[in-house]
PABAZA-797121 format. One record per residue (C-alpha): residue in one letter; x, y, z. Coordinates in steps of 0.2 Angstrom, whole numbers, plus 5000, padded with zeros to 4 digits. Layout:
aXYZ/...
END
This chain:
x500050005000/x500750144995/x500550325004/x501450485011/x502650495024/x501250635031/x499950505030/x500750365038/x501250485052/x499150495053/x498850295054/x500350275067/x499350405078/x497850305074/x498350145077/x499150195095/x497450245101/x497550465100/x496150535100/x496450715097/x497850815092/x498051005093/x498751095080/x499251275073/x499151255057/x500551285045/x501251245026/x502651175034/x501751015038/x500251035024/x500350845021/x499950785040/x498450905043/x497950835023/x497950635033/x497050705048/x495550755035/x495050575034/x495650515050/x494650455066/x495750585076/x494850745080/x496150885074/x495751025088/x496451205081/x497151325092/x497351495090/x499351495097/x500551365098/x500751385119/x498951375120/x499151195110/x500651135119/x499651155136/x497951085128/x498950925122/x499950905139/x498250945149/x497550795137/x498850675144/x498950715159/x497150675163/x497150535151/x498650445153/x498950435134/x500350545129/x499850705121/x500050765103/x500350935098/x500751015079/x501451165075/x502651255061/x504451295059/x505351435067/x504051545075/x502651405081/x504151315088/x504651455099/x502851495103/x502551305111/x504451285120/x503551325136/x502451185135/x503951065132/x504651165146/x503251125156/x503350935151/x504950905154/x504950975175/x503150925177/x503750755168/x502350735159/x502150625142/x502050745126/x502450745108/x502750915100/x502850875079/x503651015069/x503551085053/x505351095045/x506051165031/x506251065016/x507950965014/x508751055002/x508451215010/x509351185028/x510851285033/x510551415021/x509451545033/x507951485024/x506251565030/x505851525045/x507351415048/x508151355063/x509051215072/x507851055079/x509050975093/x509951165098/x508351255103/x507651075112/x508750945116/x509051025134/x507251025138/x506450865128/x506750685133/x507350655113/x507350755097/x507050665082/x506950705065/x505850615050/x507350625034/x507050465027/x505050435024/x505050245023/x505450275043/x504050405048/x502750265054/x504350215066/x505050355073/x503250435077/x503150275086/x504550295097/x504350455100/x502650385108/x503450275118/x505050365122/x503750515127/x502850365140/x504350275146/x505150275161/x505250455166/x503750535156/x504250685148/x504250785130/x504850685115/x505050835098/x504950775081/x505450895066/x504450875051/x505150935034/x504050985022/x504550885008/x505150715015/x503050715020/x502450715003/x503550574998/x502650414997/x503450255007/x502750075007/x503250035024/x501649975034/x500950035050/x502050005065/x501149895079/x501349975097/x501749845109/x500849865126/x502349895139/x502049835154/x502749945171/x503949815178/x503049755196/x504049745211/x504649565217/x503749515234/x505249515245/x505749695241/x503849745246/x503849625260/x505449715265/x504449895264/x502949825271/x504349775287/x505149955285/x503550045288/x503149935302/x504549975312/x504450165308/x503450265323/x503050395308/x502950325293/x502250445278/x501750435259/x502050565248/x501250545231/x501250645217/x501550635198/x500850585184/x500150405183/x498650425196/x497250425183/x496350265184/x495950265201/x497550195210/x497750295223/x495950255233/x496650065236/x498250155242/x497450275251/x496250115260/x497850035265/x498750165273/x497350245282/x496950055289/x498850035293/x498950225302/x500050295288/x499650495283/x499550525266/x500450695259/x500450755241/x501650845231/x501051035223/x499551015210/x499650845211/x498450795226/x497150725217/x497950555216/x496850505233/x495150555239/x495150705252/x493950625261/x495050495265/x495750485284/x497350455278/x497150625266/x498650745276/x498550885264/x499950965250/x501650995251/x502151155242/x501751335239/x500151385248/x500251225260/x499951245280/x501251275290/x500651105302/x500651015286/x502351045280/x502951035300/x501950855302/x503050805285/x504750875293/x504450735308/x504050595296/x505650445300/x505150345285/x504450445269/x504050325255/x504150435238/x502750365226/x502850455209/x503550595213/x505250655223/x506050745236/x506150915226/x506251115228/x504351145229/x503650995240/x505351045254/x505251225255/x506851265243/x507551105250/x507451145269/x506251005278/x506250815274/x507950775273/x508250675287/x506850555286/x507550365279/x506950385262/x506250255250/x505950315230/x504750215224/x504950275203/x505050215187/x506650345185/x508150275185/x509050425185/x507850495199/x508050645192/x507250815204/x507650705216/x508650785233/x509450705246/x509450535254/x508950365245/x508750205255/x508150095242/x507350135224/x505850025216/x505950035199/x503950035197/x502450145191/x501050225202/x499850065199/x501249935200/x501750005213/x499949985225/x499449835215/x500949755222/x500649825241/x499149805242/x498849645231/x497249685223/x497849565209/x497949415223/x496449325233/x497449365249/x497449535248/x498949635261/x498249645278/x498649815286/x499049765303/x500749695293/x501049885290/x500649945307/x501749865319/x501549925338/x501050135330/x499150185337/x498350295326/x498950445334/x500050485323/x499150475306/x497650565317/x498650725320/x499150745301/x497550735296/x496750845308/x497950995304/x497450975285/x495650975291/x496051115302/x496751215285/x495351165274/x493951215287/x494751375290/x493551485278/x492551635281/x490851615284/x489751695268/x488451755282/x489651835292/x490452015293/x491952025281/x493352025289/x494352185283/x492752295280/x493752425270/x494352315256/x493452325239/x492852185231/x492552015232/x493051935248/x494051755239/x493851645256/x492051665253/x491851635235/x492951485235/x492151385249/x490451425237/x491351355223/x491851205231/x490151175238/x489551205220/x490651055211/x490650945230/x492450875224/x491850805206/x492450945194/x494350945184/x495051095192/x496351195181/x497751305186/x499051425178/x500251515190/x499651675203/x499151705218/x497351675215/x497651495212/x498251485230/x496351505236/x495551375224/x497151235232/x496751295250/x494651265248/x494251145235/x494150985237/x494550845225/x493650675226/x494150595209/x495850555200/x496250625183/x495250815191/x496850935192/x497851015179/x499151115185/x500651195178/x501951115196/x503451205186/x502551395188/x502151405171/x500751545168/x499551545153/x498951345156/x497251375165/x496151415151/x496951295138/x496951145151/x495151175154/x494651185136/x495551005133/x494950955150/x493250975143/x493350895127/x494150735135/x492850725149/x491450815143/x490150735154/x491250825168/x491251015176/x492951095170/x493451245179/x494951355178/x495451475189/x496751605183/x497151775190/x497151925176/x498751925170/x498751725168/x497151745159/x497651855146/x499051735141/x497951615132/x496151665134/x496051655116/x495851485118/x494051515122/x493851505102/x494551335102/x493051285115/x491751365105/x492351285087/x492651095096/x491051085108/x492051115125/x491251195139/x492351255151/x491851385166/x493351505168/x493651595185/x494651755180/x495151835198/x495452005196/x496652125205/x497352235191/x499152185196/x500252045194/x499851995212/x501251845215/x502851975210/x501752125221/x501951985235/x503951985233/x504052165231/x503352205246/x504452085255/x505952115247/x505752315240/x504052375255/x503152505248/x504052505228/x502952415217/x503952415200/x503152345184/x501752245188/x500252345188/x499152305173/x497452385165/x496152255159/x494552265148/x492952185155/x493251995152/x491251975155/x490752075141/x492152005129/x491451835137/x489651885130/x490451915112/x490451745107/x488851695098/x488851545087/x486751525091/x486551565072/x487651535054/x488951665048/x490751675049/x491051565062/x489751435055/x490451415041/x492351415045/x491751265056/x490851175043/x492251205033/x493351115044/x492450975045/x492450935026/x490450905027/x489851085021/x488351085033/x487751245044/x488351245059/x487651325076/x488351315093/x488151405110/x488251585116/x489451635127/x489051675147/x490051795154/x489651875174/x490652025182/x490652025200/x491052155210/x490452105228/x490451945238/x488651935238/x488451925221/x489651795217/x488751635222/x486951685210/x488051725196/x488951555199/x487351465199/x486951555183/x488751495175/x488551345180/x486751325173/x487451405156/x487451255143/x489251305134/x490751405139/x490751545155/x491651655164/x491651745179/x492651895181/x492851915197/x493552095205/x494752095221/x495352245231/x497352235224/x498052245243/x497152055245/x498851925246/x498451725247/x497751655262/x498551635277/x499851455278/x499251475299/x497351415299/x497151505313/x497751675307/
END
């Protein structure tokens, strides 16, 4: 069968189960978006390469399939480096293809030109290049697998244009299914005897890898063996909060008794996750527990400090093993316990209790009567009333996120998105994707001003694709988390971080795809079937008072398509308090 390099690129997708790839389009790569035409997989098209890049990583992250973005040459490349950025610390599985320039043309300062493996190699796992076309159905499988493998991470792959068009006979390549290595019983018999004989034994879990489900059978164990349960930053939904063994997150915004409750641990078991700057305060607390790594990383890289024994295994593996939910005589938990009471489990979970309850009362008198705006303690416990710990919450980076970590709850795996390397501009792409992967599920991003405004065009990409995503747009006129350092480091000098903003609600409200026109027909055009197209209207509420923040939530949530909530603050307002009783 003969074909295109382009097309066979398509079927490789196709046959390794993608579902959706999001794509800039550019003629750099004319021939792949030509395969996607007839192909199963929906092509999503973004409005800038980030916003792709963070839709495709958003994708795998909650799916556990790696993610797949396109993009052109030169320009679109640079735009989508901070998604592989993001990938790469946040280790999470994504494929970035590329549009190159043609062969003949390299090295020659042709448009758009520029060097592949100089502008990535520091920051992908691999960078591969399609030259010879009877090899594009191979190398866009590895990149697949290489993406998945071991230490999850970005995997860029340059297109150029005229090697796509060639045609190849080379068949479709099969992916094998990889199994995650399991651990042998004596080396979890041994850690089953380490915790056991620990007084304060703690897990820390955090990662990728949590999303079918994993976490509640590890979560069951520990809390029946008198093992707390932390998290590392935007990654805490990989066990139920409600679960007594639930002793809250490690990392920016996190309680001061939480991270003091983790710096007493004498045996921390690392599952998915490491011993990094975030989740230890810039490497101050945590260090001189005995450590076990449980990771399929051999490198462990981000990892500081001690190691006492590394198990080369995945999340699932990893409990399956401990727990054997694969074997009729499932792990008894008192073979965990040793002589510990529940004392110690108890007294983590009741300061992240503690934390979470602290919230002021929507009945009661504000607490700083002279600020403007909407009090955010009081509008996020509403919110986390409203979704009751079902919803995919998205984050970029900011102060405002801070308030939806401290007071919503999480119930389900695969229900945050988070940017854990600070990356701003994620929230609204991440919820867009996060809505067209679940879209029997609430996604909700919640993104200060100046995060908003670095990918809110994304919005578009919901309207044309069917995604329905509620946006929470907190803002304070300022870029609040730099204010922050100012006033600790330079009191009184704020220094190039105030901002001016249009009315996001109204701009909101612009949307109208209710009748054909423009936007109709650039749909039905991408579709390839001609017909007249209509969609939903956007919703868009400004809220300038604490009162009026939980009906216009109700009406968001009500709104059948995409809403947003702009939501004022008074700028002086800083992230709660890391002290619940302050």
């Amino acid at each position: 069968m003969s074909r295109s390099a382009g097309h066979l690129i398509v079927d490789t997708l196709e046959s390794a189960g993608i579902e959706r790839v999001y794509a800039v389009p550019g003629e750099s790569y004319l021939d792949v978006l030509d395969g996607l035409y007839d192909a199963k997989i929906e092509t999503v098209v973004c409005r800038q390469e980030g916003g792709a890049g963070f839709m495709a990583l958003a994708e795998s992250r909650l799916t556990g399939r790696p993610g797949i973005a396109m993009v052109t040459r030169g320009p679109g490349a640079a735009n989508a480096m901070i998604a592989v950025h993001t990938a790469w610390q946040d280790a999470t599985a994504l494929v970035l293809f590329v549009g190159l320039v043609p062969l003949n043309d390299r090295s020659r300062e042709s448009f758009q030109e520029f060097s592949l493996p100089e502008w990535f190699s520091s920051t992908a796992k691999r960078v591969l290049t399609i030259d010879d076309e009877d090899r594009a159905g191979e190398i866009t499988a590895d990149a697949l697998h290489i993406a998945a493998s071991g230490r999850p991470g970005p995997v860029v792959v340059g297109l150029p244009e005229d090697v796509l068009v060639r045609l190849t006979e080379a068949p479709t390549p099969t992916l094998p299914e990889v199994a995650p290595p399991t651990p042998a019983p004596a080396v979890i018999d041994g850690l089953a005897s380490r915790i056991a004989a620990a007084k304060r034994p703690a897990f820390v879990l955090g990662g990728d890898g949590w999303h079918n489900g994993c976490g509640v059978e590890l979560a069951g164990l520990a809390a029946s063996a008198g093992v707390p349960i932390f998290c590392d930053w935007r990654a805490y939904d990989a066990i139920p909060h409600s679960s007594p063994a639930w002793a809250g997150w490690l990392g920016y915004g996190r309680a001061d008794a939480v991270a003091a409750g983790f710096a007493e641990a004498d045996l921390v078991i690392f599952v998915g996750c490491t011993r990094s700057d975030v989740l230890s305060d810039g490497y101050t607390i945590g260090f001189d527990a005995e450590t076990v790594l449980v990771s399929l990383d051999m490198e462990a890289t981000q990892h500081a400090g001690r190691i006492d024994e590394h198990i080369i295994a995945s999340p699932d593996s990893f409990t399956r093993a401990l727990t054997r939910t694969d074997a009729a005589d499932a792990r008894d938990a008192n073979q965990l316990r040793g002589d510990r009471t529940d004392e110690w489990m108890q007294g983590r979970a009741d300061a992240q209790s503690r934390f979470a309850a602290h919230r002021p009362d929507a009945e009661a008198a504000p607490e700083n009567p002279g600020r403007a705006g909407v009090d955010l303690g009081v509008a996020f416990g509403i919110l986390d009333d409203r979704l009751g710990g079902e919803a995919i919450l998205t984050y970029g980076a900011g102060n405002a996120t801070i308030w939806g970590h401290r007071f919503i709850r999480h119930e389900r795996p695969s229900s945050l998105v988070g940017a854990r390397n600070g990356a701003m501009g994620l929230a609204v792409p991440a919820a867009v994707a996060a809505s067209l992967a679940y879209p029997e599920r609430r996604a909700v991003a919640v993104c200060g001003d100046g995060d908003f405004l670095m990918n809110g065009q994304e919005i578009a990409t919901a309207f044309a694709h069917g995604g329905s995503p509620l946006i929470i747009v907190v803002d304070n006129g300022v870029y609040g988390t730099i204010v922050s350092h100012q006033e600790n480091h330079y009191p009184g000098r704020p220094s190039g971080t105030r901002m001016v903003n249009p009315n996001f609600a109204a701009w909101m409200s612009a949307f109208d795809l209710s009748s054909s026109g423009a936007a109709s027909a650039s749909k039905a055009s991408m579709n390839g079937d001609g017909a007249s197209v209509t969609g939903p209207t956007g919703h868009g509420e400004r809220v300038e008072t604490t009162e009026e923040f939980g009906p216009a939530l109700d009406r968001a949530l009500a709104h059948d398509g995409p809403a947003l909530i702009h939501v004022l603050i008074d700028p002086a307002t800083m992230p709660p308090a890391a002290d619940e009783t302050a």
